[in-house]
GUVO-816453 format. One record per residue (C-alpha): residue in one letter; x, y, z. Coordinates in steps of 0.2 Angstrom, whole numbers, plus 5000, padded with zeros to 4 digits. Layout:
! GUVO-816453
<resn = A | px = X | py = Y | pz = Z>
...
This chain:
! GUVO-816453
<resn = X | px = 4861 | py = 4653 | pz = 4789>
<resn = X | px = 4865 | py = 4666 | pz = 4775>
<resn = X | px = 4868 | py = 4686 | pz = 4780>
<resn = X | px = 4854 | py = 4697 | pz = 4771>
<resn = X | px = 4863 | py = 4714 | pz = 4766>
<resn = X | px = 4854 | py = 4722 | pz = 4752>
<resn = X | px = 4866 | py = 4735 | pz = 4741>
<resn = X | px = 4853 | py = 4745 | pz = 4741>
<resn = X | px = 4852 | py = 4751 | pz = 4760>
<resn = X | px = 4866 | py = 4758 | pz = 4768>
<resn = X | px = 4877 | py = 4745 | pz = 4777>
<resn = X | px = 4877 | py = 4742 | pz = 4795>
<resn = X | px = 4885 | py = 4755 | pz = 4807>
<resn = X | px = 4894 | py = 4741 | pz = 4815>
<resn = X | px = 4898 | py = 4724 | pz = 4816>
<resn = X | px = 4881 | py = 4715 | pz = 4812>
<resn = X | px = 4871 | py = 4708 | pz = 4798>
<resn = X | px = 4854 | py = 4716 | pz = 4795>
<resn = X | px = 4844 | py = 4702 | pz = 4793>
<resn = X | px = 4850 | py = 4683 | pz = 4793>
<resn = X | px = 4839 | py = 4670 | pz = 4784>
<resn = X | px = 4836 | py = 4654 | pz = 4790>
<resn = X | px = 4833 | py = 4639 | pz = 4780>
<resn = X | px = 4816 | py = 4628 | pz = 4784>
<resn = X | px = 4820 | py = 4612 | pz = 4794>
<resn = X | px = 4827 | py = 4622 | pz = 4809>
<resn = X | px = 4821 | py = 4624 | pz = 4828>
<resn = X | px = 4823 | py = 4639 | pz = 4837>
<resn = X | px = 4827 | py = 4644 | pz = 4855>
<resn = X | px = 4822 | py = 4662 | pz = 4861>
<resn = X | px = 4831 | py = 4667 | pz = 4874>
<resn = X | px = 4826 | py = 4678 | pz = 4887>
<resn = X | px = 4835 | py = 4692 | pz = 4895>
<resn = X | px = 4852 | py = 4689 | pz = 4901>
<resn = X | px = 4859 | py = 4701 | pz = 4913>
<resn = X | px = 4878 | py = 4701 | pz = 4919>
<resn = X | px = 4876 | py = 4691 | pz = 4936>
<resn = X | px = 4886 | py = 4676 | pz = 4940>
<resn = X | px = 4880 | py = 4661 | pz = 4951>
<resn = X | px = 4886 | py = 4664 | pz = 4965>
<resn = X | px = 4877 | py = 4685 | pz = 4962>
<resn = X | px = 4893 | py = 4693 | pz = 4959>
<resn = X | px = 4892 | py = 4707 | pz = 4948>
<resn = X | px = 4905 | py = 4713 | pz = 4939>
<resn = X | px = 4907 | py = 4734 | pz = 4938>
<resn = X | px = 4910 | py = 4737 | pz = 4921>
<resn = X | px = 4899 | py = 4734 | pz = 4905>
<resn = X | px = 4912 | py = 4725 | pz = 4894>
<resn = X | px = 4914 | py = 4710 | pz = 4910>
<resn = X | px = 4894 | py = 4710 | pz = 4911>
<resn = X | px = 4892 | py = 4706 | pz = 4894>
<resn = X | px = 4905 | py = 4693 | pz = 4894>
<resn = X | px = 4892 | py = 4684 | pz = 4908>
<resn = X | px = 4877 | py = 4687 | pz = 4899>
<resn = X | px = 4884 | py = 4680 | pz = 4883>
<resn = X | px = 4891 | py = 4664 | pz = 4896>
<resn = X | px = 4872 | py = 4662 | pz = 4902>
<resn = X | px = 4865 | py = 4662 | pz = 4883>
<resn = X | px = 4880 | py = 4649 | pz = 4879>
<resn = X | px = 4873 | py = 4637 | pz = 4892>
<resn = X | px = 4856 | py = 4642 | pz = 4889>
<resn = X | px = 4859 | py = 4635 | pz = 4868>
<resn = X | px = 4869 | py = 4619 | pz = 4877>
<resn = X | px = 4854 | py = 4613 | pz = 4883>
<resn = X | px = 4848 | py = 4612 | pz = 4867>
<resn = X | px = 4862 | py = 4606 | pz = 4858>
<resn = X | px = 4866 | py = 4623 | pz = 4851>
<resn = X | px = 4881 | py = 4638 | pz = 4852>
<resn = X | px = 4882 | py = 4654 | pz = 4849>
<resn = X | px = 4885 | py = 4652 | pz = 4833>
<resn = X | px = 4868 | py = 4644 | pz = 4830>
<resn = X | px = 4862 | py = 4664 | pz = 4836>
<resn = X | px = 4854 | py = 4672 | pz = 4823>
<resn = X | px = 4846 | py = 4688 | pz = 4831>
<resn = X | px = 4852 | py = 4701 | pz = 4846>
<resn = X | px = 4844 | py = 4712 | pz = 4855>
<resn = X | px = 4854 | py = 4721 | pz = 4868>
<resn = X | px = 4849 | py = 4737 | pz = 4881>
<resn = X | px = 4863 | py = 4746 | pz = 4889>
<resn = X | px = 4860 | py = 4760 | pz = 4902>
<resn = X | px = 4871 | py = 4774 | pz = 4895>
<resn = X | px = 4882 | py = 4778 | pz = 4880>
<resn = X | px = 4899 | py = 4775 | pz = 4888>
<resn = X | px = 4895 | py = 4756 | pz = 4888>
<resn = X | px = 4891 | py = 4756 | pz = 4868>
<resn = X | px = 4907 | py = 4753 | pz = 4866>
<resn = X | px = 4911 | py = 4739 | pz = 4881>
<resn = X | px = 4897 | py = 4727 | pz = 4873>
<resn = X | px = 4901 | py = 4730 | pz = 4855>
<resn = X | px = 4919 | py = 4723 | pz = 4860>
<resn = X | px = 4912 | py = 4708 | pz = 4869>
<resn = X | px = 4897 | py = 4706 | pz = 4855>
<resn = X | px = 4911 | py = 4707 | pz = 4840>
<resn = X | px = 4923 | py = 4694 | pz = 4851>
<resn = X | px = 4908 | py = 4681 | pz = 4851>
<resn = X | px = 4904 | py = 4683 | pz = 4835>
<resn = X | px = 4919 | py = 4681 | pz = 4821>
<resn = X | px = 4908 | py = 4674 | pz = 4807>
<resn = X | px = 4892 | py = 4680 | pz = 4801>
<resn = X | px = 4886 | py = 4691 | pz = 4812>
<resn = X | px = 4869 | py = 4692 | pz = 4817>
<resn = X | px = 4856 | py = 4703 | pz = 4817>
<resn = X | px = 4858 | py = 4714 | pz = 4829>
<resn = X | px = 4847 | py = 4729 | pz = 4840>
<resn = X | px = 4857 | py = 4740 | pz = 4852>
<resn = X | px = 4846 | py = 4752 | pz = 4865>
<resn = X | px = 4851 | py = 4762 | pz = 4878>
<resn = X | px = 4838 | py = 4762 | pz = 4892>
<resn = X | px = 4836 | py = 4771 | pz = 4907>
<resn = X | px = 4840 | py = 4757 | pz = 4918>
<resn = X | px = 4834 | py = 4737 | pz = 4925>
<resn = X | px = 4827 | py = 4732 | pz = 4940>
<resn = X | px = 4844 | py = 4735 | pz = 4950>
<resn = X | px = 4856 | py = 4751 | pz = 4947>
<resn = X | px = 4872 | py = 4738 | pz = 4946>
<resn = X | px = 4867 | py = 4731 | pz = 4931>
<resn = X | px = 4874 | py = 4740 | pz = 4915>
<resn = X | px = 4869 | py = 4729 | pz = 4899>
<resn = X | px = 4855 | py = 4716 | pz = 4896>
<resn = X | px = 4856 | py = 4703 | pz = 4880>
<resn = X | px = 4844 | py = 4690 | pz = 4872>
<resn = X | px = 4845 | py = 4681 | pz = 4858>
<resn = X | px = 4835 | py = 4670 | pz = 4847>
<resn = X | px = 4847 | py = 4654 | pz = 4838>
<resn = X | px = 4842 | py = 4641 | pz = 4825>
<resn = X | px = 4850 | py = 4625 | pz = 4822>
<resn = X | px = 4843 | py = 4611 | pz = 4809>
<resn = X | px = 4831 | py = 4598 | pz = 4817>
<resn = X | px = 4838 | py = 4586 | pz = 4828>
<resn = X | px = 4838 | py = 4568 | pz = 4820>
């Protein structure tokens, strides 16, 4: 994957690429929304700890295809208010110690219950298995 970050633009606000290429020959796997919820339904109180188990549930998502979260090459998170910009952005930049990926950050009004705080998917690319 090679990070797309024209000269031209201004560069990212954070810590995320603005595009990413990938090269043909790769599969992807499109992720859907992960909130912070463990198995046994415990939800965590703050945003940072949520984000924590939504990246968790998108790692063992990728297993199942052989694939990391260093194969993700595309973000797209919603949290419910400013004050957990930050929380996610600590967990997302943690995750991510390479090239980042491309990355959207929203802040919506809510999910379908009031404890949740932040909701991630991601799409990944990896090269064709043999």
């Amino acid at each position: 994957m090679r990070a797309l970050t024209p000269a031209s633009i201004r560069a990212p606000f954070a810590r995320y690429s603005h595009g990413i290429a990938v090269p043909a020959g790769h599969r992807l796997v499109f992720t859907s929304g992960q909130l912070g919820i463990r198995a046994d339904q415990a939800i965590p109180p703050d945003c940072e700890a949520q984000a924590d188990l939504c990246f968790a549930n998108i790692a063992a998502i990728l297993a199942e295809d052989g694939m990391t979260l260093a194969n993700i090459v595309r973000l797209n998170a919603y949290v419910t208010d400013r004050e957990h910009v930050q929380g996610y952005m600590r967990c997302r930049d943690r995750h991510f110690q390479e090239t980042p990926p491309a990355s959207t950050l929203m802040i919506v009004t809510g999910f379908t219950r009031p404890e949740f705080l932040v909701e991630i998917e991601a799409v990944a690319a990896a090269p064709e298995h043999d």
